[in-house]
ChimeraX commands (.cxc) that place a marker at each C-alpha (Angstrom):
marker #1 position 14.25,-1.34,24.90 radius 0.5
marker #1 position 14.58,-3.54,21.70 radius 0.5
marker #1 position 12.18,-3.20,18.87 radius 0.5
marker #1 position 10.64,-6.06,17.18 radius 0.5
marker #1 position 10.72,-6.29,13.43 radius 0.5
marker #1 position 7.47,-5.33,11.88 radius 0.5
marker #1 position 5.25,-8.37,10.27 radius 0.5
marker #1 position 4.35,-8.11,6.96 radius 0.5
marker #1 position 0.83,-6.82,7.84 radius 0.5
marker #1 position 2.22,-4.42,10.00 radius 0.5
marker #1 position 4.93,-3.01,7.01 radius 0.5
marker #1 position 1.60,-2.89,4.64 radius 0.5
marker #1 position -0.65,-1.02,6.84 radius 0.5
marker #1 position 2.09,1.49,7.83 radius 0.5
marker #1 position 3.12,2.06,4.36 radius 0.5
marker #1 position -0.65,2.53,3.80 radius 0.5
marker #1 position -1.30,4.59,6.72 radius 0.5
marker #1 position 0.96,7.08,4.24 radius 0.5
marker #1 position -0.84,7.17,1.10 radius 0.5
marker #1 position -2.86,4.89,-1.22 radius 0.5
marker #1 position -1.07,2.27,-3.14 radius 0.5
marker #1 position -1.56,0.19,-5.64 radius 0.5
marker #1 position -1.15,-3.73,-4.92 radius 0.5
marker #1 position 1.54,-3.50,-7.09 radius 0.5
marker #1 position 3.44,-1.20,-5.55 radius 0.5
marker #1 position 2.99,-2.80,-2.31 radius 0.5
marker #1 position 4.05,-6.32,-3.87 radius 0.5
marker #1 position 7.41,-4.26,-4.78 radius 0.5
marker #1 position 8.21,-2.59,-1.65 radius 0.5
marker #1 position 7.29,-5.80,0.45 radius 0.5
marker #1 position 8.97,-8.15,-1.52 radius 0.5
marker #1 position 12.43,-7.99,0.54 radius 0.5
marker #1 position 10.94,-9.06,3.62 radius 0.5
marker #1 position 8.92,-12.45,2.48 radius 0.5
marker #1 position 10.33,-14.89,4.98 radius 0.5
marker #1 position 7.90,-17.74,3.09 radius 0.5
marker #1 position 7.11,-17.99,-0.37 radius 0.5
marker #1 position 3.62,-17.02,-0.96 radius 0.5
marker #1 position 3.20,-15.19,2.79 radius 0.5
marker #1 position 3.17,-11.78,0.82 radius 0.5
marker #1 position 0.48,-12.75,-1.29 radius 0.5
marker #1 position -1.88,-13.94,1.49 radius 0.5
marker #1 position -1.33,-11.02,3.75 radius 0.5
marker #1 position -2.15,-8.94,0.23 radius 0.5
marker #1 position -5.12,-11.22,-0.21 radius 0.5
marker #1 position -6.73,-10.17,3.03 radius 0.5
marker #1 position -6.05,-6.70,3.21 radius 0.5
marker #1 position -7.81,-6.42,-0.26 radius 0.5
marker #1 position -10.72,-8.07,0.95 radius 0.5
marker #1 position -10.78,-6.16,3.95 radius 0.5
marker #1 position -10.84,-2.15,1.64 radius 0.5
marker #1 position -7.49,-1.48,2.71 radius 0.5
marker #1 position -6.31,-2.29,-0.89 radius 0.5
marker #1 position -8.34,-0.56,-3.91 radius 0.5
marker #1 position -7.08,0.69,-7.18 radius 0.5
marker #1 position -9.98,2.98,-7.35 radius 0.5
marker #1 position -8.71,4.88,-4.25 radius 0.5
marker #1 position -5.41,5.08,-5.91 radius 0.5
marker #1 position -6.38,6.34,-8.99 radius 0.5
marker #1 position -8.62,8.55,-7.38 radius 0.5
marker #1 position -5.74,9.97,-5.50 radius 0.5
marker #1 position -3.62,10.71,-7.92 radius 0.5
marker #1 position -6.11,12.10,-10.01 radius 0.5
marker #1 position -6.49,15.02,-7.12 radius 0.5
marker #1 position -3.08,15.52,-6.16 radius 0.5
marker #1 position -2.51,16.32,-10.13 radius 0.5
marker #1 position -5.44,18.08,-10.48 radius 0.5
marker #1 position -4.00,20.03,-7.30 radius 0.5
marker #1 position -1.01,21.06,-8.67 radius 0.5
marker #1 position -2.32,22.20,-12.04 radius 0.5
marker #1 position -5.23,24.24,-10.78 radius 0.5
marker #1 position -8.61,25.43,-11.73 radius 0.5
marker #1 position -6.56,27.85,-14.47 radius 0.5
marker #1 position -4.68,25.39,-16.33 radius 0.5
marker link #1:1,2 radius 0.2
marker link #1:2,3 radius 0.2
marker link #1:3,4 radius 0.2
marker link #1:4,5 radius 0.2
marker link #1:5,6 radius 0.2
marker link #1:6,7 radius 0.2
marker link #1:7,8 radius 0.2
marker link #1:8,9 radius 0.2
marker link #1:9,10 radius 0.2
marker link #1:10,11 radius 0.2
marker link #1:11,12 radius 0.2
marker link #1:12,13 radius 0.2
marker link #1:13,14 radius 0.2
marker link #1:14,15 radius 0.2
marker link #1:15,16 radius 0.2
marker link #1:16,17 radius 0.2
marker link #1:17,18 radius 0.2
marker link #1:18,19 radius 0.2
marker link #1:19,20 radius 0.2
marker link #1:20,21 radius 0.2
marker link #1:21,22 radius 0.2
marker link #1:22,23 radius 0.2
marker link #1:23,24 radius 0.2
marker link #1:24,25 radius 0.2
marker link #1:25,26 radius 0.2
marker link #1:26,27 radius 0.2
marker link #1:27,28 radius 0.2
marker link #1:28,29 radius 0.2
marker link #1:29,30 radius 0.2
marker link #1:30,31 radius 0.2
marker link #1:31,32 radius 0.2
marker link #1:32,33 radius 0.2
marker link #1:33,34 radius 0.2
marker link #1:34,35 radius 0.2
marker link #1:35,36 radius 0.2
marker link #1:36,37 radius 0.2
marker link #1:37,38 radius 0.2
marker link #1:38,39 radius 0.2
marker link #1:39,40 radius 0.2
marker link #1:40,41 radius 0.2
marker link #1:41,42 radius 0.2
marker link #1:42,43 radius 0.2
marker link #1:43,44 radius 0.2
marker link #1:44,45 radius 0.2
marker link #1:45,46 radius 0.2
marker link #1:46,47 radius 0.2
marker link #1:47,48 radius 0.2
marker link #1:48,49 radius 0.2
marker link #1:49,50 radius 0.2
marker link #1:50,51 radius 0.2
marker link #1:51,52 radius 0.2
marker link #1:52,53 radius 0.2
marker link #1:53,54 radius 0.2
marker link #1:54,55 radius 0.2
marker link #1:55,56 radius 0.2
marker link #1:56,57 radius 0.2
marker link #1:57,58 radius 0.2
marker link #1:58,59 radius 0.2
marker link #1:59,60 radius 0.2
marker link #1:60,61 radius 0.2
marker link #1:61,62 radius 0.2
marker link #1:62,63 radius 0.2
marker link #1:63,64 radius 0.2
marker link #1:64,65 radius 0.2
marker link #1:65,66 radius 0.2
marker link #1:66,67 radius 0.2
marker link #1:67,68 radius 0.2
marker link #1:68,69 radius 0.2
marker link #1:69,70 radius 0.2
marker link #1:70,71 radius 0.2
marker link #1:71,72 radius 0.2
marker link #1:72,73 radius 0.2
marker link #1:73,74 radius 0.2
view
């Protein structure tokens, strides 16, 4: 059975599914598979609007998985 390639929305939200990232870091990864200038953006756009994009849940995350690895100790 043949796959169908993944829409941008659909790459975003799986890479999300993951881990947090930063909008950034999504822009970067994404970027390869803009079929129209500007798409990337827009799909961005509303998946920011919607919570599924926030810098405070990134920085929040790494915060803990640093704070993981040094310990209570260090």
């Amino acid at each position: 059975m043949p796959t169908t390639p993944l829409s941008l929305r659909g790459r975003a939200l799986r890479l999300l599914s993951g881990r947090e990232y930063a909008r950034l870091e999504l822009e970067r990864k994404l970027a390869p598979f803009e079929e129209a200038p500007g798409s990337l953006a827009g799909v961005l756009d509303d998946l920011q609007a919607r919570g599924f994009i926030s810098e405070q849940r990134v920085v929040e995350s790494l915060l803990n998985r640093r704070a993981a690895k040094l310990g209570a100790a260090r």
